[in-house]
MMTF fields as JSON, N, C-alpha, C and O atoms, coordinates in Angstrom:
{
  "mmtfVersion": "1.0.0",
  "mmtfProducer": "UNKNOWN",
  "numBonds": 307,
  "numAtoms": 308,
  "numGroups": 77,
  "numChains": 1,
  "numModels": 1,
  "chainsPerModel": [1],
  "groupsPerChain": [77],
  "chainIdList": ["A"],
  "bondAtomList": [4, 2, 8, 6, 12, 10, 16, 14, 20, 18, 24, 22, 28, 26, 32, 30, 36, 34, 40, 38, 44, 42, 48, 46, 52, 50, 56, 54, 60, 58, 64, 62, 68, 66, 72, 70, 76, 74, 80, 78, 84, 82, 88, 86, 92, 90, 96, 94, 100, 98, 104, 102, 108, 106, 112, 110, 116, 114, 120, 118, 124, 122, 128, 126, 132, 130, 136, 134, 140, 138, 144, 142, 148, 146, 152, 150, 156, 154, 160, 158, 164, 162, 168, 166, 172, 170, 176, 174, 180, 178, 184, 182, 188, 186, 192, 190, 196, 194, 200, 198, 204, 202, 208, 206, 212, 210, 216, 214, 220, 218, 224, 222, 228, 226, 232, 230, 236, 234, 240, 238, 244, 242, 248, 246, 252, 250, 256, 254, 260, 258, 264, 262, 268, 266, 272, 270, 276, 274, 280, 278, 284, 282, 288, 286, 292, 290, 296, 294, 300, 298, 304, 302],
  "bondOrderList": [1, 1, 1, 1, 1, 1, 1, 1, 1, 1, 1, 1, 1, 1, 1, 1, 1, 1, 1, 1, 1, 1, 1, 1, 1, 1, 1, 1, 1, 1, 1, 1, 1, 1, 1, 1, 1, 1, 1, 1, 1, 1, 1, 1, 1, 1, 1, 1, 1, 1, 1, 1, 1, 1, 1, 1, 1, 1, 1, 1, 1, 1, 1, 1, 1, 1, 1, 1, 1, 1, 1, 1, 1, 1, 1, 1],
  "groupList": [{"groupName": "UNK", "atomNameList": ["N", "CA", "C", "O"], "elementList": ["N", "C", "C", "O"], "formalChargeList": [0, 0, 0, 0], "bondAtomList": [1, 0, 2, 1, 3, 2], "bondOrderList": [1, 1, 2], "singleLetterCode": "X", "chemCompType": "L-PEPTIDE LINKING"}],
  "groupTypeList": [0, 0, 0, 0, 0, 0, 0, 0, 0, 0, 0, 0, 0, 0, 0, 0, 0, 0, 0, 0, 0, 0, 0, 0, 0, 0, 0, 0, 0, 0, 0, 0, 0, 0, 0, 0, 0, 0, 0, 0, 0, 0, 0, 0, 0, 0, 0, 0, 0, 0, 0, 0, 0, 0, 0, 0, 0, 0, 0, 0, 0, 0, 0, 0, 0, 0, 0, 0, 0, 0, 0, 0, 0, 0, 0, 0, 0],
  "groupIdList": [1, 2, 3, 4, 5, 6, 7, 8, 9, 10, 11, 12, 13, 14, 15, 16, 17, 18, 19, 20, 21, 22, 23, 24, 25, 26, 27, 28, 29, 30, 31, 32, 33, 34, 35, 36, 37, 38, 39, 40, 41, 42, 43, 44, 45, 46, 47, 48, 49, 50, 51, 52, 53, 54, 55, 56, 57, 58, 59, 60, 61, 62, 63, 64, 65, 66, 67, 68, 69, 70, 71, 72, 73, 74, 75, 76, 77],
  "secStructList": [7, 7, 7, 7, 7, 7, 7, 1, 1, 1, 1, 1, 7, 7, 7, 3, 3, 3, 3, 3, 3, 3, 6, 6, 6, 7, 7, 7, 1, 7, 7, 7, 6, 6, 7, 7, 3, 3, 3, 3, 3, 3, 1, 1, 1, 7, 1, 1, 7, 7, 7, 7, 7, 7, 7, 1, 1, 1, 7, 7, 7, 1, 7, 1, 1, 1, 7, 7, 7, 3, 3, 6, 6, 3, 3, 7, 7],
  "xCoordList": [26.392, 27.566, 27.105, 26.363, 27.508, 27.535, 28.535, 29.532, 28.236, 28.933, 29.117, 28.147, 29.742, 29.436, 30.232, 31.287, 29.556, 30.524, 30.576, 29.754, 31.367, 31.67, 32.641, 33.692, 31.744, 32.575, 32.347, 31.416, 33.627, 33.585, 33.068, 33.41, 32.098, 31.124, 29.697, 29.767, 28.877, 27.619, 26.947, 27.376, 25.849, 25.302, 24.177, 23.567, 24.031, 22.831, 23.801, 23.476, 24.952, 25.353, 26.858, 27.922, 26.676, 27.56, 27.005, 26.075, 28.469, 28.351, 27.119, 26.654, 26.816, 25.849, 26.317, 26.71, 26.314, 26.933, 25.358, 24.619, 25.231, 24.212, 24.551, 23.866, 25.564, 26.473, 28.073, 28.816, 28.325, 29.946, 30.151, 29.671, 30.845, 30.713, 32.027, 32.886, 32.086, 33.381, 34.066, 33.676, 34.796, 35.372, 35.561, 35.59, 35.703, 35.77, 34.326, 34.065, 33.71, 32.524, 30.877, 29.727, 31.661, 30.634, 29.292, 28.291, 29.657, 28.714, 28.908, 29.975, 27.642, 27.505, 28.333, 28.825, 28.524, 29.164, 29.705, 29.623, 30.576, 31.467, 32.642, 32.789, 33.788, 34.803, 36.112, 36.256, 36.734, 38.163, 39.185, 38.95, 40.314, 41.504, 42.405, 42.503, 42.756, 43.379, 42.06, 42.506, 40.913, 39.861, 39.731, 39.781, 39.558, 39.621, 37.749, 36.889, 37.721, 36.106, 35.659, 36.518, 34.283, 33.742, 32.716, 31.67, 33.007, 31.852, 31.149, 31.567, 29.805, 28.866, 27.783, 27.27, 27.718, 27.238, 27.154, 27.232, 26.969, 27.066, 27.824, 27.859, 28.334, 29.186, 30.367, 30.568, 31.03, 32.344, 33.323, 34.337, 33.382, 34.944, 34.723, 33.696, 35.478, 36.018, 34.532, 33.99, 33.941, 33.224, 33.807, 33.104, 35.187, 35.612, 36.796, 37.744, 36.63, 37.398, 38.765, 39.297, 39.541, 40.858, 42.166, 41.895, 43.061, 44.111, 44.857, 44.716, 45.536, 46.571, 47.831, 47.63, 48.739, 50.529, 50.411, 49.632, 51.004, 52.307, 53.289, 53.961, 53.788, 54.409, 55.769, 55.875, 56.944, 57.925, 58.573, 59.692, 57.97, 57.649, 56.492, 56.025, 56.286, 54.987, 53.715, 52.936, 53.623, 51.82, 51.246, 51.677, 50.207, 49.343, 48.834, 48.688, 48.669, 48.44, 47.349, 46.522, 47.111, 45.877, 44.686, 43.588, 45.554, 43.96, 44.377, 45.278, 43.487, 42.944, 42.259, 41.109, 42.895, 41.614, 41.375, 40.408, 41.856, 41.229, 40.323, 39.959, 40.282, 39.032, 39.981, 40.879, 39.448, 40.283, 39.304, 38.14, 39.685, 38.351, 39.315, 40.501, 38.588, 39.384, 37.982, 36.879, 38.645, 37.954, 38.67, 39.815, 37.519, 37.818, 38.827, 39.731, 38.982, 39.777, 41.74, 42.774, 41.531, 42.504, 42.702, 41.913, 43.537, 43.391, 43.507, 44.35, 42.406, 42.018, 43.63, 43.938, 44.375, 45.28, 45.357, 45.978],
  "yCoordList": [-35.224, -35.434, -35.6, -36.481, -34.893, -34.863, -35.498, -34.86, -37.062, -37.693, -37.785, -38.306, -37.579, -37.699, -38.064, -37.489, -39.781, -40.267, -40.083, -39.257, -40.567, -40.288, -41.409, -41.931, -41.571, -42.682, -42.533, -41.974, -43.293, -42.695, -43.75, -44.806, -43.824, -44.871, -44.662, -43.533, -45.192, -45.005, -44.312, -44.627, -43.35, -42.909, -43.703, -44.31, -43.523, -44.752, -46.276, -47.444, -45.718, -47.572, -47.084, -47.696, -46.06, -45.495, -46.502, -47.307, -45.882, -46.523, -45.706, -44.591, -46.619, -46.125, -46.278, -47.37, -45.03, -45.521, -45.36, -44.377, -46.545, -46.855, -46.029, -45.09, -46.452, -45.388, -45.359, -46.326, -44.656, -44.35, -44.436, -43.797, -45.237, -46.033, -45.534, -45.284, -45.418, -45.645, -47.184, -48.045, -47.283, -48.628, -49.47, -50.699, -48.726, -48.979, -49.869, -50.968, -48.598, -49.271, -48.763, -48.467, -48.902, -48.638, -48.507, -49.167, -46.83, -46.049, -44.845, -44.569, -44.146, -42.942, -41.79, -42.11, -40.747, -39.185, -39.072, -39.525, -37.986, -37.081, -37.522, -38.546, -37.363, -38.095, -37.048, -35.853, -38.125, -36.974, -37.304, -38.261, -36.603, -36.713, -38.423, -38.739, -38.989, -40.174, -41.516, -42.49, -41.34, -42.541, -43.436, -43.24, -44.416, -45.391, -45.552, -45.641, -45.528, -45.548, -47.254, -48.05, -47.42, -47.93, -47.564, -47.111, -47.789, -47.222, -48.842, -49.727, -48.409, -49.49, -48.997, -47.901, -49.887, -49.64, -50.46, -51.629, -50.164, -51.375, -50.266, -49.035, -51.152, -50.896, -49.634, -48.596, -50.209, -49.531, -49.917, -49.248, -50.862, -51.763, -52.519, -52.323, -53.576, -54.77, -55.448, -55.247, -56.276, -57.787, -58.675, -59.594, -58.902, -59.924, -59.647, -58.91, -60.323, -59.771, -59.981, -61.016, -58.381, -58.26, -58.083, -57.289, -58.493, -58.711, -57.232, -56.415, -57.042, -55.525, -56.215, -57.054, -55.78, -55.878, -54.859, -54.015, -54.643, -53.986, -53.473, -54.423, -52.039, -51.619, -51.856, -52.937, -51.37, -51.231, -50.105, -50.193, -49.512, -48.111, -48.993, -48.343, -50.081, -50.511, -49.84, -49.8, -49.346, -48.441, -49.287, -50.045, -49.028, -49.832, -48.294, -47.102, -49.163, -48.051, -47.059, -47.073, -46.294, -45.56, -45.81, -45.32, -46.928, -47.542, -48.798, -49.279, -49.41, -51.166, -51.811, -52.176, -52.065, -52.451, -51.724, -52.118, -50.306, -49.672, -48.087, -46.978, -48.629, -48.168, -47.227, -47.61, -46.052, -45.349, -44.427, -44.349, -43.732, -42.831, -41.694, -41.852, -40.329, -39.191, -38.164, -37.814, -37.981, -36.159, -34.808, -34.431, -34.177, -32.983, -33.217, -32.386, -34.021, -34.439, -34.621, -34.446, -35.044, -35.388, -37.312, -37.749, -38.252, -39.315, -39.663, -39.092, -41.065, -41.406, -42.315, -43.018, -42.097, -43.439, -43.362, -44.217],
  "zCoordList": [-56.43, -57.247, -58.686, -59.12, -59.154, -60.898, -61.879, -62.218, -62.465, -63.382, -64.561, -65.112, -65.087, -66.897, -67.641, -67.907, -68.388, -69.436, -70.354, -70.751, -71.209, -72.816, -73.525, -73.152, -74.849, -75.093, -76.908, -77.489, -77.55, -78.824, -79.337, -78.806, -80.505, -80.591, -81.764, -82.248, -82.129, -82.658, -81.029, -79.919, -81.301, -80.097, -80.114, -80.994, -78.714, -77.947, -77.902, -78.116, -77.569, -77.265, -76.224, -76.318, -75.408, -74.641, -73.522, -73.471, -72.257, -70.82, -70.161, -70.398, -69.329, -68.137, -66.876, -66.465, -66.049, -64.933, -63.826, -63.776, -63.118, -61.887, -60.569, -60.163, -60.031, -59.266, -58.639, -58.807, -58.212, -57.467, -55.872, -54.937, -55.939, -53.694, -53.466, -54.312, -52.243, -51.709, -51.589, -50.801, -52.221, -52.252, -51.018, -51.081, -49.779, -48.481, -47.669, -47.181, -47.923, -47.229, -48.242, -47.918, -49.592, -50.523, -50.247, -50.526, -49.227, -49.57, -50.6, -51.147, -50.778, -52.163, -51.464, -50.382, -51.822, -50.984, -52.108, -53.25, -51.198, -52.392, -52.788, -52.121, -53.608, -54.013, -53.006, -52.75, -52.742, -52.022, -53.075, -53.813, -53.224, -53.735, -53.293, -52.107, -53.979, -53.434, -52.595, -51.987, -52.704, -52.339, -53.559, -54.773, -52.836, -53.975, -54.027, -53.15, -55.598, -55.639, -56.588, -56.965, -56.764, -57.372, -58.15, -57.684, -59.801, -60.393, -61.308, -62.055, -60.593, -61.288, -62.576, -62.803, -63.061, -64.509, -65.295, -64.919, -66.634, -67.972, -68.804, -68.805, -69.413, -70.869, -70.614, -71.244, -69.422, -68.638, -69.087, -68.89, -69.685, -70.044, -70.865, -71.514, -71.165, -72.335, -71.976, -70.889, -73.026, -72.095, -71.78, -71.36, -71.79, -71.171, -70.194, -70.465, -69.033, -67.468, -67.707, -68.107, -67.288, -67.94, -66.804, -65.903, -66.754, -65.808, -65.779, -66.689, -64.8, -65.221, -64.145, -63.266, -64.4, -63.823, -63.197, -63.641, -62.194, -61.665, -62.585, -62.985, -63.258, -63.788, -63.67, -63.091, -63.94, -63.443, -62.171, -61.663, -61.991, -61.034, -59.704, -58.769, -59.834, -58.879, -58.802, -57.85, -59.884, -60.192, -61.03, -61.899, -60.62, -61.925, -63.147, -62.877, -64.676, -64.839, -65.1, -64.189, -65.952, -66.087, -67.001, -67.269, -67.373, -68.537, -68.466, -67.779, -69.407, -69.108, -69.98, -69.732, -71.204, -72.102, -72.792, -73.444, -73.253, -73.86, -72.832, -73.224, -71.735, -70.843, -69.641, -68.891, -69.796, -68.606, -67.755, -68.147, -66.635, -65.872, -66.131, -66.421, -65.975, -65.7, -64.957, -65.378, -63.838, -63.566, -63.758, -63.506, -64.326, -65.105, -66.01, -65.915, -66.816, -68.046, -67.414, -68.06, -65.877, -65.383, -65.128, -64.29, -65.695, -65.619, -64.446, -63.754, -63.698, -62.221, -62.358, -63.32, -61.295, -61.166, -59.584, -58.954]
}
């Protein structure tokens, strides 16, 4: 599996990602449509641990802080 972040910033002070689990039984593999994943790393998000709501629709939404995932420039929700 091939990952790749990007982040807007001075370079050399981007995220690192360690790796991507299945949220289930966080092991590594391939990603399916609709799995809920885990990505580990440094400098993924805020430094300080951030809350999210329930929308009005009952979704949560697609970013958090500033901080969002997308594959192939499609946003993860």
């Amino acid at each position: 599996m091939s990952v790749s972040v990007s982040q807007a910033g001075a370079p050399g002070t981007g995220p690192s990602i360690a790796a991507v689990t299945n949220g289930a039984s966080n092991l590594t593999g391939p990603i399916a449509p609709g799995e809920i994943i885990v990505i580990y790393g440094s400098g993924l998000g805020p430094a300080q641990i951030t809350q999210t709501r329930l929308g009005d629709d009952g979704r949560f939404g697609t970013q958090l802080a500033g901080t969002s995932v997308q594959f192939n420039g499609i946003a993860a929700g």
